[in-house]
Residue frames as a rotation matrix with the C-alpha (Angstrom) as fourth column:
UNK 1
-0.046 -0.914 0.402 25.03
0.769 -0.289 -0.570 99.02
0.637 0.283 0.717 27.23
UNK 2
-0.201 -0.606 -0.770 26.48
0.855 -0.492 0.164 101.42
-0.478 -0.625 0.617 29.70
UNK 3
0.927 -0.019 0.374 25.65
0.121 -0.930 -0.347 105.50
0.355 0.367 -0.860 28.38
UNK 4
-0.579 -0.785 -0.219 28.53
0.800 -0.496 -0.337 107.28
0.156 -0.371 0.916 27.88
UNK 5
0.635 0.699 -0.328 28.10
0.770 -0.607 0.197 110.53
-0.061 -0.377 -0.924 29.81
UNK 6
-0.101 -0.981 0.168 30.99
0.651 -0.192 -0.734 113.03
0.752 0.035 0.658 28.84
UNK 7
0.271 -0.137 -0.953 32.29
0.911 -0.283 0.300 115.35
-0.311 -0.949 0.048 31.46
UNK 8
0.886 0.032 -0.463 33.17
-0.026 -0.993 -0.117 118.83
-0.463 0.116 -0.879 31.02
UNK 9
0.706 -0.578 0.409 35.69
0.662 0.333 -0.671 119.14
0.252 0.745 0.618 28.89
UNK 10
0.276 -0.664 -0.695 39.61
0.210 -0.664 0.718 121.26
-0.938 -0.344 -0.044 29.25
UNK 11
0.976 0.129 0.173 41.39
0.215 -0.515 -0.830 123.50
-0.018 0.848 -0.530 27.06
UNK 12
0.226 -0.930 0.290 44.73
-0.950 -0.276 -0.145 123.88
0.215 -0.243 -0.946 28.53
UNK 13
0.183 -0.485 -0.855 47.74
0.031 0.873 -0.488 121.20
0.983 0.062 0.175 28.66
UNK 14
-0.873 -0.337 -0.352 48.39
-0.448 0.841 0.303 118.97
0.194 0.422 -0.885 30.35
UNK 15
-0.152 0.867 0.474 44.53
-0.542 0.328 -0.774 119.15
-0.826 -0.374 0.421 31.86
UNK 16
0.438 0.775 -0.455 43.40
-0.856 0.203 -0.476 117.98
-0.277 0.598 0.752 28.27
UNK 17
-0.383 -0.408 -0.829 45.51
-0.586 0.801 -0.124 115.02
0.714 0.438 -0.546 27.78
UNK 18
-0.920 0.153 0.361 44.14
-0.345 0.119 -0.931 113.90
-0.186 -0.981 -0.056 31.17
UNK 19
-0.374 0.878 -0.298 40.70
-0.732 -0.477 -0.486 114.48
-0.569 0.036 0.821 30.10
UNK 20
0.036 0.209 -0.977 40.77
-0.951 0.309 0.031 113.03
0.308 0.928 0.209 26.83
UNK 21
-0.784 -0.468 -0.407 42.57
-0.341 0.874 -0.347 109.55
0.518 -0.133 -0.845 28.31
UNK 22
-0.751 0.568 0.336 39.60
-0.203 0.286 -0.936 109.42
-0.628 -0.771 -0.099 31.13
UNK 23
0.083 0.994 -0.072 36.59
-0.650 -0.001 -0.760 110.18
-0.755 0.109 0.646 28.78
UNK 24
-0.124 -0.212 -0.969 38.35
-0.637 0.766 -0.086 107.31
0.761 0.607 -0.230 25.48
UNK 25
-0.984 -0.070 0.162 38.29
-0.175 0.492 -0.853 105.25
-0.020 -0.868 -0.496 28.96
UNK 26
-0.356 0.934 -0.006 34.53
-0.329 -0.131 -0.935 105.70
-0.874 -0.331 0.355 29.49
UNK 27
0.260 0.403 -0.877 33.73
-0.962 0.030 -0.272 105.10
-0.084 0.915 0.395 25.75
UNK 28
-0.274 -0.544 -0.793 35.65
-0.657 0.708 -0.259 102.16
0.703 0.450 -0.552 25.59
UNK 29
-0.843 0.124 0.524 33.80
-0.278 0.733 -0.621 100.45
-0.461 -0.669 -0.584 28.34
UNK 30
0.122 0.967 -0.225 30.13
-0.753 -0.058 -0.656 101.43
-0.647 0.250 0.721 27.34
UNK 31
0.276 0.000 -0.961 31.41
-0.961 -0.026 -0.276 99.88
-0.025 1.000 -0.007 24.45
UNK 32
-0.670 -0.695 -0.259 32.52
-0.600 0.714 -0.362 96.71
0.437 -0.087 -0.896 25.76
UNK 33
-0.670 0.235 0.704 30.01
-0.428 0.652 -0.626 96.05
-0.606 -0.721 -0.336 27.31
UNK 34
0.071 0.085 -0.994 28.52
-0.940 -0.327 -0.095 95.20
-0.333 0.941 0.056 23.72
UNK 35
0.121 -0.549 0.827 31.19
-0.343 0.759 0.554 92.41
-0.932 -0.350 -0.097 23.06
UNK 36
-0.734 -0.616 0.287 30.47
0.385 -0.029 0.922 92.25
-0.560 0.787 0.258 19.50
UNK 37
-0.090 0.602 -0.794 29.05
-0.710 -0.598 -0.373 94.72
-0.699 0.530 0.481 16.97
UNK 38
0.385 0.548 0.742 27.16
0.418 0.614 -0.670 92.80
-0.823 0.569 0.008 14.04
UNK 39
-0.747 -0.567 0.348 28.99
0.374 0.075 0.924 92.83
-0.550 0.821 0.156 10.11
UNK 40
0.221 0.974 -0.054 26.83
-0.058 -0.042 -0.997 94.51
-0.974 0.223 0.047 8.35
UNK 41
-0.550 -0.403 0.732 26.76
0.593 0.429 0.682 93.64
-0.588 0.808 0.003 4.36
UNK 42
-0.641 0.316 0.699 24.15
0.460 -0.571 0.680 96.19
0.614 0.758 0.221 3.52
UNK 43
-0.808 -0.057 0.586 22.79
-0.297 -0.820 -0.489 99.40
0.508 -0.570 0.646 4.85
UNK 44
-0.786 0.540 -0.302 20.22
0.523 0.320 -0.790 98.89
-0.330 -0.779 -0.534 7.85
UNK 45
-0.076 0.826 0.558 16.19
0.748 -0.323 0.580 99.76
0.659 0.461 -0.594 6.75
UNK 46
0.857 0.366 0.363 15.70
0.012 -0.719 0.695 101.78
0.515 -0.592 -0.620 9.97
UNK 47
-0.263 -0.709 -0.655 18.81
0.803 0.215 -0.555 102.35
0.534 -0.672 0.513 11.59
UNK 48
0.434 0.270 -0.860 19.01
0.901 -0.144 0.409 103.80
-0.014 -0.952 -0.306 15.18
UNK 49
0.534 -0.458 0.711 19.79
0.144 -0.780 -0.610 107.16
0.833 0.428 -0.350 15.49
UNK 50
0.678 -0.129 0.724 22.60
-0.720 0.081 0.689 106.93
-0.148 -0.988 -0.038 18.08
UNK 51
0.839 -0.066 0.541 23.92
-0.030 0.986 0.166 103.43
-0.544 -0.155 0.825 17.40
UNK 52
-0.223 -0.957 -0.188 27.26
-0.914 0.138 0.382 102.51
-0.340 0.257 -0.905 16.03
UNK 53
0.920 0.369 0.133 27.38
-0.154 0.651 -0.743 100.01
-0.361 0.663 0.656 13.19
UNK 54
-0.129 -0.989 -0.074 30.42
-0.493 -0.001 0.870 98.38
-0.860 0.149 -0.488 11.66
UNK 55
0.887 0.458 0.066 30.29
-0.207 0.521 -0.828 97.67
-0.414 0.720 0.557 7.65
UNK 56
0.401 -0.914 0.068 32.40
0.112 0.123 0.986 95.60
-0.909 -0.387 0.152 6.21
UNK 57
-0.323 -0.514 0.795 32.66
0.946 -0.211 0.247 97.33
0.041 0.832 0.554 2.79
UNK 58
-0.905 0.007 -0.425 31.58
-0.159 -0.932 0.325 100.29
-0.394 0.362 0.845 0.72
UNK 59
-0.364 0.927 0.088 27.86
0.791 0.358 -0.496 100.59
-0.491 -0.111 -0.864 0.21
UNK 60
0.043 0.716 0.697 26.65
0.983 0.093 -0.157 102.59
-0.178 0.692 -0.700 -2.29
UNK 61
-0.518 -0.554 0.651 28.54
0.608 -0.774 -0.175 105.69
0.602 0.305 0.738 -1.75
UNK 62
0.754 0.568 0.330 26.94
-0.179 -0.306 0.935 105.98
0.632 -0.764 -0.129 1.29
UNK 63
0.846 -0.522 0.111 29.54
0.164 0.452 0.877 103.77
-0.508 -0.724 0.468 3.04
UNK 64
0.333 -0.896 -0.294 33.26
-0.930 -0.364 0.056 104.81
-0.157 0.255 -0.954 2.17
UNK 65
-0.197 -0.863 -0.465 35.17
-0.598 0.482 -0.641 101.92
0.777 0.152 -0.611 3.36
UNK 66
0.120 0.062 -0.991 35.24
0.882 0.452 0.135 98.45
0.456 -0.890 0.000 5.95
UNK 67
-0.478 -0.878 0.008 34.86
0.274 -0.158 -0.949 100.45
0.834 -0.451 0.316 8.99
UNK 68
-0.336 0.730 -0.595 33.02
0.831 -0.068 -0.552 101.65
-0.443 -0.680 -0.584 12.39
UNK 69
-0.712 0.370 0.597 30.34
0.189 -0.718 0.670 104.11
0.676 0.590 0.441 11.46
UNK 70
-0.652 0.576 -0.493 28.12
0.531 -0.117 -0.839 105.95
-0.541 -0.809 -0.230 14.01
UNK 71
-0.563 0.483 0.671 24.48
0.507 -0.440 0.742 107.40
0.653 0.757 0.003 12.63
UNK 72
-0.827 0.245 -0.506 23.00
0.134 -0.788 -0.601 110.69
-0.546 -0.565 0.618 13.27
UNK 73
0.050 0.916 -0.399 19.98
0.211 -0.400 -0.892 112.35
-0.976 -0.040 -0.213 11.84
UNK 74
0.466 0.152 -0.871 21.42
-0.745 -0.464 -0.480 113.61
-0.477 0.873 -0.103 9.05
UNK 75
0.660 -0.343 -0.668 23.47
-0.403 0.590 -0.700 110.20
0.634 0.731 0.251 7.91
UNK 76
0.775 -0.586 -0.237 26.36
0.615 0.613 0.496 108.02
-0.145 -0.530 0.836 9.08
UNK 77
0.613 -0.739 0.279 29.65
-0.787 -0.603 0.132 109.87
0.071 -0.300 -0.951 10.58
UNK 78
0.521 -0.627 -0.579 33.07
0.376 0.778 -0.504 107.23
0.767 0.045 0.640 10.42
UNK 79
0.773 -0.348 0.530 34.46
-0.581 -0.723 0.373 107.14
0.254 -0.596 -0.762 13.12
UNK 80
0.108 -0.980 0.169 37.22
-0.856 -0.006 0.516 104.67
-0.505 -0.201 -0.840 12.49
């Protein structure tokens, strides 16, 4: 997979709509280049810190709901 690498970010319109459209661009290759994220059905022993996972339920009140989940150090973050 492609790293995404973000760029410096804006604060003022209409730079940040710009911005935003280029760097969802960049994410959305890296991410393609993937093709398909594994279903998971129950939580990963060692998961990657870094890695995007996609479950397709709730999981012990760990997992909310069917959806994409990215893990950090401190736990998994939905991110859609």
């Amino acid at each position: 997979m492609r790293q995404y690498q973000p760029q410096v970010s804006y604060t003022e319109e209409p730079e940040l709509a710009g911005f935003l459209n280029r760097e969802y661009g960049k994410v959305a290759l890296s991410l393609n280049t993937v093709q398909e994220l594994k279903i998971e059905t129950i939580l990963p022993t060692r998961p990657t810190v870094g890695k995007i996972y996609f479950f397709e339920h709730a999981i012990n009140g760990v997992i909310d709901e069917e959806g994409y989940y990215g893990y950090k150090s401190t736990g998994y973050v939905k991110l859609g």
